[in-house]
N, CA, C and O atoms as CSV, one atom per row, in Angstrom:
chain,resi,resn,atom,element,x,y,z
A,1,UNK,N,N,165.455,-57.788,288.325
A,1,UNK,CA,C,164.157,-57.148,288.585
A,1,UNK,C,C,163.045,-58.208,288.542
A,1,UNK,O,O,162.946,-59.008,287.612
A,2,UNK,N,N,162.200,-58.169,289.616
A,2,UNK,CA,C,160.945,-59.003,289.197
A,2,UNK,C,C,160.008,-58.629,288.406
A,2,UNK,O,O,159.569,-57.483,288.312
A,3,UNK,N,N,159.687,-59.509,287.849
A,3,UNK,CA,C,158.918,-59.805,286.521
A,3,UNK,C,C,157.353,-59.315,286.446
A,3,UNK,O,O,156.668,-58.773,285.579
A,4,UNK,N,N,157.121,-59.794,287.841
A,4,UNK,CA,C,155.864,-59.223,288.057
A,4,UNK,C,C,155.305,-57.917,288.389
A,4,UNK,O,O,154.167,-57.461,288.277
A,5,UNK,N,N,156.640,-57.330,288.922
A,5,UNK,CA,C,156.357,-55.755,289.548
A,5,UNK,C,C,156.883,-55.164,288.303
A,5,UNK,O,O,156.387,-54.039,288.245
A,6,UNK,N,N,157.479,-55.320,287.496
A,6,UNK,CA,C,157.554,-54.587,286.585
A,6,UNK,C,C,156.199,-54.790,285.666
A,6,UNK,O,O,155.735,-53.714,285.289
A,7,UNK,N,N,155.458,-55.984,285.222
A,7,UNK,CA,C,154.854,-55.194,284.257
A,7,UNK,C,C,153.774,-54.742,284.883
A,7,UNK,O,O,152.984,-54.015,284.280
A,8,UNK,N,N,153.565,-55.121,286.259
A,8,UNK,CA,C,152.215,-54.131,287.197
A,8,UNK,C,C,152.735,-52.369,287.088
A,8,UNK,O,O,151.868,-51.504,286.960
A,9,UNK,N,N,154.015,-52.051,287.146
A,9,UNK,CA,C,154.408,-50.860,287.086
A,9,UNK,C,C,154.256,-50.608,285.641
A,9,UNK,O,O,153.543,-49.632,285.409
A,10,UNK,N,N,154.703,-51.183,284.656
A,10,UNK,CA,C,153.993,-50.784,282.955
A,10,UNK,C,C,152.706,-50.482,282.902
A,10,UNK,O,O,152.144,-49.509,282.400
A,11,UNK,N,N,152.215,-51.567,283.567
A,11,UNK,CA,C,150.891,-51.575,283.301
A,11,UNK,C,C,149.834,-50.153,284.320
A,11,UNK,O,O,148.762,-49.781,283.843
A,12,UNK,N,N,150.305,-49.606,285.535
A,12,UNK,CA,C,149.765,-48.459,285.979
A,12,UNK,C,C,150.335,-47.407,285.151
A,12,UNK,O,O,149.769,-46.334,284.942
A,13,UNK,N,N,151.384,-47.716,284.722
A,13,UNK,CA,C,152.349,-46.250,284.121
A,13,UNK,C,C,151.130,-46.249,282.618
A,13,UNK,O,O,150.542,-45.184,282.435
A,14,UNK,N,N,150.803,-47.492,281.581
A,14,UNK,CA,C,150.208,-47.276,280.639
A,14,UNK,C,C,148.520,-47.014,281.080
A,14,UNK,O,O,147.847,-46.540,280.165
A,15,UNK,N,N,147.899,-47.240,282.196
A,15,UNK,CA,C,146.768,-46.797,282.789
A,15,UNK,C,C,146.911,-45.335,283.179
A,15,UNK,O,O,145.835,-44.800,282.911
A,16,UNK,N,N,147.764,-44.442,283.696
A,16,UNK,CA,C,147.774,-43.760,283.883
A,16,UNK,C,C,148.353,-42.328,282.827
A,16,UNK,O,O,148.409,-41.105,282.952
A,17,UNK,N,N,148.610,-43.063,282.074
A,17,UNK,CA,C,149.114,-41.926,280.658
A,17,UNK,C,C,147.404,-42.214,279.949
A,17,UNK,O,O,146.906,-41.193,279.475
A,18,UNK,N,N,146.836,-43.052,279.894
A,18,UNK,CA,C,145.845,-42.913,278.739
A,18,UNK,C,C,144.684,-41.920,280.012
A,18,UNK,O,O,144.255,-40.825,279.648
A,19,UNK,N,N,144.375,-42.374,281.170
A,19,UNK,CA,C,144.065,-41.335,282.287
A,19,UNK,C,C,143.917,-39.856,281.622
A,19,UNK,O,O,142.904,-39.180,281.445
A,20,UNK,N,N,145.476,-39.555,281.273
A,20,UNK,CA,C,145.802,-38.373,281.367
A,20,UNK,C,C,145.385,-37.949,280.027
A,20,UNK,O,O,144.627,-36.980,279.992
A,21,UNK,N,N,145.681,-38.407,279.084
A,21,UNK,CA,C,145.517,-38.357,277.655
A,21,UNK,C,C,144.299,-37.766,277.315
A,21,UNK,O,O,143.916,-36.746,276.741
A,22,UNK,N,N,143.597,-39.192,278.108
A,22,UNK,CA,C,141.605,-38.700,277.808
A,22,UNK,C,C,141.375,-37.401,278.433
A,22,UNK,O,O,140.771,-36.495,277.860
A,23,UNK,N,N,141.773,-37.329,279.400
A,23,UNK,CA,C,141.452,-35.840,280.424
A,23,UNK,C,C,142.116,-34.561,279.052
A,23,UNK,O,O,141.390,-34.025,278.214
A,24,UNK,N,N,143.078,-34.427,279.141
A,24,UNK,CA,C,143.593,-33.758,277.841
A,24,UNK,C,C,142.462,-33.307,276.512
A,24,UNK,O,O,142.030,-32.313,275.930
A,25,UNK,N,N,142.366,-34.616,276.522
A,25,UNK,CA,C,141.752,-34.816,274.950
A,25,UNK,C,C,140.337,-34.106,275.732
A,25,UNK,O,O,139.992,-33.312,274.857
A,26,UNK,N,N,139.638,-33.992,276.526
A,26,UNK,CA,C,138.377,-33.542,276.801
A,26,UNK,C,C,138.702,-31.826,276.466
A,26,UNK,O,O,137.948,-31.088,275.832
A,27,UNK,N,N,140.239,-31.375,277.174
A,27,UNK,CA,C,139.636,-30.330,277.452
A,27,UNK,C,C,140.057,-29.575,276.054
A,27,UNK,O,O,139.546,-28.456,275.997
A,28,UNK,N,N,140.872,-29.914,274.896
A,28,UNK,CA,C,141.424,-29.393,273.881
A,28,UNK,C,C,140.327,-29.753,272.864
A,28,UNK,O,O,140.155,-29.043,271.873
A,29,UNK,N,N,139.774,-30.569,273.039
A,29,UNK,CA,C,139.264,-31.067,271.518
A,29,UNK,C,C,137.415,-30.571,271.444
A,29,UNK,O,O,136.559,-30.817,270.594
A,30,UNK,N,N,137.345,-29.657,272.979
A,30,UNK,CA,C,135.955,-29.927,273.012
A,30,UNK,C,C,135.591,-28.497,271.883
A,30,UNK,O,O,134.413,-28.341,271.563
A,31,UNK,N,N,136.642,-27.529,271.343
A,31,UNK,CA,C,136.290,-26.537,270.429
A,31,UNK,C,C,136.133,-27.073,269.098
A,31,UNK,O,O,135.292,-26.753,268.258
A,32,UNK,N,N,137.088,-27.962,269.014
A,32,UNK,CA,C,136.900,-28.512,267.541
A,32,UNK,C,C,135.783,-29.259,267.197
A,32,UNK,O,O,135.383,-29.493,266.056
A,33,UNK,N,N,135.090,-29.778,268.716
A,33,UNK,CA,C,133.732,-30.963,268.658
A,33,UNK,C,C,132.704,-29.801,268.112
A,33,UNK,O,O,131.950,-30.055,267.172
A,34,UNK,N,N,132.713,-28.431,268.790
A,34,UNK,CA,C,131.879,-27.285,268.223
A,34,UNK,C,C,132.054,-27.000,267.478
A,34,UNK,O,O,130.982,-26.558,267.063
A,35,UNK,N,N,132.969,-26.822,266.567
A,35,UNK,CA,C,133.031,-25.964,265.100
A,35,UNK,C,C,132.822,-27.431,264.525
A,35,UNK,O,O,131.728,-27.422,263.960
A,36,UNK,N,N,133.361,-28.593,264.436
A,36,UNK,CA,C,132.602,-29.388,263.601
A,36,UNK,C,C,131.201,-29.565,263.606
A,36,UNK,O,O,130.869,-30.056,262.527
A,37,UNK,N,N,130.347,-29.400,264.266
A,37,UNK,CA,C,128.897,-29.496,264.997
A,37,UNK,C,C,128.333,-28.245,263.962
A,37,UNK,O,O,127.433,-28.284,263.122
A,38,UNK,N,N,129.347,-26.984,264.423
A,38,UNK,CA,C,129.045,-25.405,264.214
A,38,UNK,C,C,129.104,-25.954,262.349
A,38,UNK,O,O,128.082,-25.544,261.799
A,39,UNK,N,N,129.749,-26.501,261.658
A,39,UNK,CA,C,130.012,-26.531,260.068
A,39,UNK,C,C,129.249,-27.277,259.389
A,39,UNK,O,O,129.062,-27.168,258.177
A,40,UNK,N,N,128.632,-28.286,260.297
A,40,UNK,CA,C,127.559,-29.290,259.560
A,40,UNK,C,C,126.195,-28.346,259.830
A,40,UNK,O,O,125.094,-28.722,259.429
């Protein structure tokens, strides 16, 4: 395998999971951003 296409393929595969992650994390965490907000 070449050396170079693999870690360009790591490297979109790990660009594209944190992508997804953040998108995630926006849409789950934005209740907890309110009730922490809502408790202080």
């Amino acid at each position: 395998m070449n050396y170079i296409s693999f870690s360009c393929n790591l490297f979109s595969l790990f660009f594209h999971t944190r992508v997804y992650v953040s998108e995630w994390r926006k849409k789950h965490e934005k209740p907890r951003n309110k009730f922490v907000k809502l408790s202080d």
